[in-house]
C-alpha positions in Angstrom: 0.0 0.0 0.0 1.7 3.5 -1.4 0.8 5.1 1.9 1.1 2.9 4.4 4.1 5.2 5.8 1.8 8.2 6.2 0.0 5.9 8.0 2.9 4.9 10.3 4.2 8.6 10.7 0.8 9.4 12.0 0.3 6.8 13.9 3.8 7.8 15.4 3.1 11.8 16.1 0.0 10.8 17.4 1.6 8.6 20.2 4.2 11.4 20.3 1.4 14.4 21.0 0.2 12.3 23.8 3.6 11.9 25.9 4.6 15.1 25.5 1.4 17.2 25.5 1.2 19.1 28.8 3.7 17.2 30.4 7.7 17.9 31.7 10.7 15.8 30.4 10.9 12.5 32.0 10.2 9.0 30.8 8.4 10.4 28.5 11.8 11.1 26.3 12.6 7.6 26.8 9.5 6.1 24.7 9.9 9.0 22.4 13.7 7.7 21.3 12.2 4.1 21.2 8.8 5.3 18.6 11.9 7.8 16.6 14.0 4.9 16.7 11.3 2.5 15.2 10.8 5.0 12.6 14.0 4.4 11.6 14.9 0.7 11.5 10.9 0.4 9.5 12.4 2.9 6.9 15.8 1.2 6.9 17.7 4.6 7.9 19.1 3.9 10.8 22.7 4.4 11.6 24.1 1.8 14.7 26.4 3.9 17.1 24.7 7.1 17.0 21.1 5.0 17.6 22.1 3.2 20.6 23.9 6.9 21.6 20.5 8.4 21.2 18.8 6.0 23.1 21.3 6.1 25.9 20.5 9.8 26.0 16.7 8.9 26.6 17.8 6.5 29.6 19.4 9.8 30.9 16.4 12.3 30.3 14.0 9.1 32.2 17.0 9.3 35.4 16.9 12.9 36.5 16.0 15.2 33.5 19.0 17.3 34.0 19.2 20.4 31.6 22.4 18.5 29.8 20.7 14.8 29.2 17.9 17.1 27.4 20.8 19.0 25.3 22.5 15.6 24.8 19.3 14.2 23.8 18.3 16.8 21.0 22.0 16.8 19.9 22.3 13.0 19.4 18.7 13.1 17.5 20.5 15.5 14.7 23.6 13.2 14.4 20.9 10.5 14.1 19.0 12.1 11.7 22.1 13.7 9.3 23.3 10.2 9.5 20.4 7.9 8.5 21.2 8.9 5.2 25.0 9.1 4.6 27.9 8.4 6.8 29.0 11.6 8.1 30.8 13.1 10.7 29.3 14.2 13.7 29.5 18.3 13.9 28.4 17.8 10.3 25.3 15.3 10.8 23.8 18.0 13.5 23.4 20.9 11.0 22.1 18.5 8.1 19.7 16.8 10.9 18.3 20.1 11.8 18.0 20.8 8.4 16.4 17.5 7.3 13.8 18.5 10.0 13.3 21.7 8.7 12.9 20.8 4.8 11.6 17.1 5.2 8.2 17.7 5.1 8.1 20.4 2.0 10.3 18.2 0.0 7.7 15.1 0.8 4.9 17.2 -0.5 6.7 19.4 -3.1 10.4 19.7 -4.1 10.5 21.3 -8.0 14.0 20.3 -8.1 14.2 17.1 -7.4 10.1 15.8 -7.2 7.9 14.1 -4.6 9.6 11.7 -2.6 9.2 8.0 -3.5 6.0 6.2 -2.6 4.1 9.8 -1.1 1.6 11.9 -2.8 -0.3 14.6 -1.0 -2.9 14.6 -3.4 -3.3 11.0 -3.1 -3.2 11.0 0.6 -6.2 13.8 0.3 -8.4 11.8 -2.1 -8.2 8.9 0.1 -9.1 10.2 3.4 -11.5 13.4 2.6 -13.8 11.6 0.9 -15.0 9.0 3.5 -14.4 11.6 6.4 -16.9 14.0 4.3 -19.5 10.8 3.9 -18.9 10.2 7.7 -20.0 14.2 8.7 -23.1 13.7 6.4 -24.6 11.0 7.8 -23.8 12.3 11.5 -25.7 15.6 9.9 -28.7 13.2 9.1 -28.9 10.8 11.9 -28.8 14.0 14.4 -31.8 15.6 12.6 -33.7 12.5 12.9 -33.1 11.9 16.6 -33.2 15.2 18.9 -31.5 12.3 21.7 -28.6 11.1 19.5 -27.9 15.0 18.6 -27.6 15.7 22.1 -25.7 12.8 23.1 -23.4 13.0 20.7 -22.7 16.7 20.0 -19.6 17.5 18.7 -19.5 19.9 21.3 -19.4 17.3 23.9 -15.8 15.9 22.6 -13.4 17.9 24.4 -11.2 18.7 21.6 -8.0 19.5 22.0 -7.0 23.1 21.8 -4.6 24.4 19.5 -1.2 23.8 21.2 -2.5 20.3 20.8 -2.6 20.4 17.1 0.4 22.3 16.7 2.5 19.8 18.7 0.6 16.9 16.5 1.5 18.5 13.3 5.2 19.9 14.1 6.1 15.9 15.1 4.2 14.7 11.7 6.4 17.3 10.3 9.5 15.9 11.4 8.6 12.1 10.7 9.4 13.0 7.0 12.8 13.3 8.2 12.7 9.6 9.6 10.5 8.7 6.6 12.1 8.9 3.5 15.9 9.8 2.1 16.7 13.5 1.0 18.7 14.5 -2.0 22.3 14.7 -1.2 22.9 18.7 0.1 25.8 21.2 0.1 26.8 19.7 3.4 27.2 16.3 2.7 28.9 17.2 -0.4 31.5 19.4 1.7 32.0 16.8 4.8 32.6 14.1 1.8 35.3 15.8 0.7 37.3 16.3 4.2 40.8 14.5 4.3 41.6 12.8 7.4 45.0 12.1 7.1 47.6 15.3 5.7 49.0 15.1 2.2 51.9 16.6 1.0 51.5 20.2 -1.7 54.8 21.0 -3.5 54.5 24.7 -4.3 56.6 26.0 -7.1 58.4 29.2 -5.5 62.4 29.9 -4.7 61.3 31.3 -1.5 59.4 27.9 -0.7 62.7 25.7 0.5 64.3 28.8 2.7 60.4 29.7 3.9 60.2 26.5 5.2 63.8 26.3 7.2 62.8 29.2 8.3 59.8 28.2 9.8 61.5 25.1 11.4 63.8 26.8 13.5 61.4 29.1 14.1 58.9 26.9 16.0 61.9 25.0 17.3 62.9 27.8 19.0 59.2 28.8 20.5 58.5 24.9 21.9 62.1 25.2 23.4 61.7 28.4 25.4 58.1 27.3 26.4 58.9 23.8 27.3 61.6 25.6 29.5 59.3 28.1 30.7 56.5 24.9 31.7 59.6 22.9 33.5 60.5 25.7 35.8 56.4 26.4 36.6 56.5 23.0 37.5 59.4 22.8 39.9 57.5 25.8 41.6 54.2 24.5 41.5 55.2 20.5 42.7 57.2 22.1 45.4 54.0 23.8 46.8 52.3 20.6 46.1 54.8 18.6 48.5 53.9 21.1 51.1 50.3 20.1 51.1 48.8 23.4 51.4 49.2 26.7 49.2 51.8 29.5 50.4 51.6 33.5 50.6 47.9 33.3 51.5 46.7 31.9 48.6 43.2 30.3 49.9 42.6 26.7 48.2 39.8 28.4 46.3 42.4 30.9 44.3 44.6 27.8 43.7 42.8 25.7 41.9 40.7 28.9 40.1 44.3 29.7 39.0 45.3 26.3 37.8 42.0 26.2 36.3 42.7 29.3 34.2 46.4 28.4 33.8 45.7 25.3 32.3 42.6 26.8 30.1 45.0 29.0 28.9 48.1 26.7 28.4 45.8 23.8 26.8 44.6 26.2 24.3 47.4 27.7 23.0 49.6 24.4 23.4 46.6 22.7 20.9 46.8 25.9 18.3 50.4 26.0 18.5 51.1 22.7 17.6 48.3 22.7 14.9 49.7 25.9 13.2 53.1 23.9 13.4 51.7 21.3 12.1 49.5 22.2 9.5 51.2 21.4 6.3 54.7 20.9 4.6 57.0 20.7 8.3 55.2 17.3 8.8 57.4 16.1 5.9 60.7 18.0 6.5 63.4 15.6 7.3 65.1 17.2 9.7 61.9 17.5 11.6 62.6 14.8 14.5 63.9 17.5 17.4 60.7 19.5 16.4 58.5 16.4 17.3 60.5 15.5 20.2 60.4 19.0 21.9 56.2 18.8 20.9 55.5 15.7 22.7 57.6 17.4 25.6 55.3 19.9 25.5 52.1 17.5 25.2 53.5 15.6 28.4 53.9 18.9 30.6 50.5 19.9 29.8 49.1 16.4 30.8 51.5 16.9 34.0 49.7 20.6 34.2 46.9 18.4 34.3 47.3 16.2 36.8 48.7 18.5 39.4 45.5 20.5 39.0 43.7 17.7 39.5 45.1 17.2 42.6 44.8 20.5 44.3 40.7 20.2 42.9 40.5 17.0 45.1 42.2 18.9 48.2 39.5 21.7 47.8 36.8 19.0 47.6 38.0 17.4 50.5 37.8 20.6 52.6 34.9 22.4 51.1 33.1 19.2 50.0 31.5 18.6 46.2 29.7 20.9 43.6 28.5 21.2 40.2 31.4 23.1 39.0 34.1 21.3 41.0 33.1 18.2 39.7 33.4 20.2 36.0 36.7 20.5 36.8 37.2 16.7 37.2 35.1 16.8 33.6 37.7 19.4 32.3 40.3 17.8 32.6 39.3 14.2 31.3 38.2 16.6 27.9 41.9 18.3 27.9 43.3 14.2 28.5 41.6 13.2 25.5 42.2 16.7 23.7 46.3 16.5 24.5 46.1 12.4 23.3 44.4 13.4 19.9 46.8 16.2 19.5 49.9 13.4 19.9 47.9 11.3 17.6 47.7 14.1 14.7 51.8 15.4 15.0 52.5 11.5 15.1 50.6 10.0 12.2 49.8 13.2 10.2 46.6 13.6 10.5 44.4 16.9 9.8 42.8 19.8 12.0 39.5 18.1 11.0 39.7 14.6 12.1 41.1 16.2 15.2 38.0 18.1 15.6 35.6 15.7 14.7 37.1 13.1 17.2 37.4 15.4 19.8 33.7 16.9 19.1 32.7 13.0 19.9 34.6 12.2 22.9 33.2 15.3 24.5 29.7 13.7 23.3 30.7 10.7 24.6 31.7 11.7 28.4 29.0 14.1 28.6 26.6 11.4 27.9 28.3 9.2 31.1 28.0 12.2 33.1 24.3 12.4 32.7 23.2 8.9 34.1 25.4 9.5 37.2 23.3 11.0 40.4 25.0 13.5 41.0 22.4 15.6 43.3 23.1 12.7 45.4 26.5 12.0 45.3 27.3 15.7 46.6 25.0 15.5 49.2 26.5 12.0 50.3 29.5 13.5 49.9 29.3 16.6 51.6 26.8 15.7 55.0 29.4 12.7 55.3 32.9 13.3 54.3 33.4 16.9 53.6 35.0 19.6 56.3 32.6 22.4 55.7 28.8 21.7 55.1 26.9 24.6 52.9 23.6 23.3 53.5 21.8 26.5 51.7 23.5 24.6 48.5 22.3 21.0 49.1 18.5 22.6 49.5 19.2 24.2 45.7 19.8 20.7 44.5 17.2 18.7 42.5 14.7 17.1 44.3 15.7 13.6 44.3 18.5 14.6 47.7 15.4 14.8 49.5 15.5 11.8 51.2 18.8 12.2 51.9 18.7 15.6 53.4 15.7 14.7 55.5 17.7 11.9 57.4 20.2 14.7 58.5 17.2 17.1 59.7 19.1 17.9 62.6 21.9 19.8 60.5 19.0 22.4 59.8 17.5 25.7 60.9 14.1 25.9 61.0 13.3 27.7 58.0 15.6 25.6 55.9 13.6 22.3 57.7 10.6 24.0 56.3 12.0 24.3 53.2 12.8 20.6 53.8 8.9 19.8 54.1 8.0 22.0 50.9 10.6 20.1 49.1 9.0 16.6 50.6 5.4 17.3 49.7 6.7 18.2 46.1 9.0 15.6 45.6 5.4 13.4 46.3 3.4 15.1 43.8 6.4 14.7 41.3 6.1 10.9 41.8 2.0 10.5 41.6 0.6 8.2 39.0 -1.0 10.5 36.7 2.2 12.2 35.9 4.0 9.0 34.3 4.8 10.9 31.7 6.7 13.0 33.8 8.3 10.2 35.8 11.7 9.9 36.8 13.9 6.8 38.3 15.6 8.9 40.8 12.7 11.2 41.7 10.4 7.6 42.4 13.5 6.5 43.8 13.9 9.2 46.9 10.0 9.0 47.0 10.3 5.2 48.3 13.1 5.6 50.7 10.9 8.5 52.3 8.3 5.6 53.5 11.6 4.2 55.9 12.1 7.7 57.3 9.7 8.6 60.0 
């Protein structure tokens, strides 16, 4: 049957409408990725690794709902979509997914360029289902006219339509499904991403400035790593002598230290990366004579990762004494990206490879450990963390937390004032209301989950 994927598509937004009309993120975004991802494996579209990635993401929207698993979860449906067509790499498959959202449904009803999409006619689709739904209203017209009863029992009046945010939900998700539906002529950006060289090839340019250009820039760079490797060692033999001491000097407070690593190493990281790519852009990967050059950059990668570490450490010492938050364990998330960014950049000096597969491998490892982040609890980890182990306790910060530390909170009730225990009760009575049957939709694991350890706190 020609139209039997209409069908399916509105068979699909309709069951889409109805879990997220009216209703916040929660499992809901789970059985959403499951009805996209059906979509795809009926259309024979579907692209392995960034499907199970994009139904990972809905496991992390149906844990906590966090404000990231949502931006992971709308980022991994454009990879998903830009790559159920072609292969492409991932910072290009989210423009061409947006896009293939944007244009799917005008090039299923009308592209002049290219034509209707295979096996979908609008005017088709409109002769078969007016018709009978005109027949239908007729004989509702007649049957009402002969039975006063029957009109008023089954006025139209009486069905509760939905309203119009209804509709427009319905019709923006049928609008998408085109994207999930069919294949799209190939566009400018598939085109461009084809043509993207991962590994760097050699371009002989005919000048007599070239050969002396080109020593020049050698010794040039081989200077610049020296003096900064140098400058790196002796910021190190500072920094690790501090270190040994166990506690900053000249009245730094622990909070200025690690800021100032922080920054350093922001700083450092970046320029280290664009140094070494400028290096190592083009011609200099094949000089001969280029082996110091290499030596003195993986020098420089290693001190950075050093840089790296010893930041690490002085992050752990200010967790230890001012207990967890959200930005300190973004530190700890910091530094795995600038591990992985300082690994890719060895990779790319060592086996020639270009700016772009650097940034496309890069762009998904940061996918990838953002997506792990989002399925830990991390509400309650820093609340374990800091009512059991930490030094200093800001409780004003654990009450700001999503709502699933309530339980948690609650069984250190003594650590409160009495407005913040009120607080404690507010947050209780909504944490309930979050967890009540009719918002299923809504539901989430760790939200049900402090609601059932509540019942063993009296």
């Amino acid at each position: 049957m020609k139209n039997i994927k209409l069908y399916f598509q509105s068979a699909a937004a309709l069951a889409g409408t109805w879990l997220l009309y009216e209703a916040n993120w929660g499992l809901n975004a789970f059985l959403l990725s499951l009805i996209i991802l059906g979509l795809l494996v009926w259309s024979k579209r579907i692209a392995p690794l960034p499907a199970l990635l994009f139904g990972f993401s809905g496991v992390g929207v149906a844990l906590s709902a966090s404000a990231l698993s949502l931006v992971l979860f709308w980022l991994l449906l454009f990879v998903l979509i830009g790559n159920s067509q072609n292969k492409l790499s991932w910072p290009t498959a989210i423009p061409e997914g947006i896009s293939s959202l944007v244009k799917g449904g005008w090039l299923a009803i009308r592209s002049r360029k290219h034509g209707p999409l295979p096996g979908f006619s609008m005017s088709k689709s409109l002769l078969l289902s007016l018709p009978p739904l005109g027949i239908t209203l007729i004989f509702y017209a007649l049957y009402a006219n002969a039975s006063p009863v029957f009109a008023s029992k089954a006025s139209l009046a009486q069905l509760h339509l939905p309203d119009f945010s209804w509709f427009l939900l319905f019709f923006c998700l049928l609008w998408g499904s085109f994207a999930l539906a069919y294949a799209h002529p190939q566009s400018r950006l598939e085109a461009w991403d084809a043509r993207q060289p991962d590994v760097l090839l050699r371009r002989r340019r005919k000048s007599l400035l070239n050969p002396f250009w080109l020593k020049y820039e050698f010794k040039t760079a081989l200077l610049v790593l020296g003096l900064l490797n140098a400058l790196l060692l002796l910021f190190h033999s500072i920094d690790i002598t501090t270190l040994l001491e166990g506690k900053p000097g000249g009245g730094t407070t622990y909070a200025e230290w690690v800021h100032q690593g922080v920054g350093t190493l922001i700083v450092s990281i970046v320029m280290a990366v664009a140094l070494l790519v400028y290096v190592f852009r083009g011609n200099l990967n094949f000089f001969r004579q280029n082996q110091s050059l290499l030596l003195l950059a993986k020098v420089w990668i290693v001190q950075n990762a050093v840089l790296a570490s010893t930041t690490a450490l002085k992050n752990s010492w200010y967790i230890a004494s001012y207990g967890l938050t959200y930005k300190r364990i973004g530190v700890w998330v910091y530094l795995i990206l600038v591990l992985i960014g300082l690994i890719s950049t060895w990779i790319k000096i060592t086996e020639k490879q270009t700016l772009w597969w650097m940034f496309t491998r890069n762009f998904k490892a940061t996918i990838l450990v953002l997506l792990l982040v989002t399925v830990l609890p991390w509400a309650r980890i820093i609340t374990w963390y800091n009512l059991e182990k930490a030094q200093i306790t800001d409780n004003s910060y654990l009450l700001a937390l999503s709502l699933h530390n309530t339980d948690q909170l609650l069984q250190h009730n003594a650590k409160f004032s009495h407005q913040q225990q009120l607080n404690l009760h507010s947050r209780r009575i909504r944490l309930v209301e979050s967890t009540k049957t009719d918002n299923w939709k809504s539901w989430t694991f760790l939200n049900y989950y402090a609601k059932q350890n509540l019942e063993t706190i009296k």
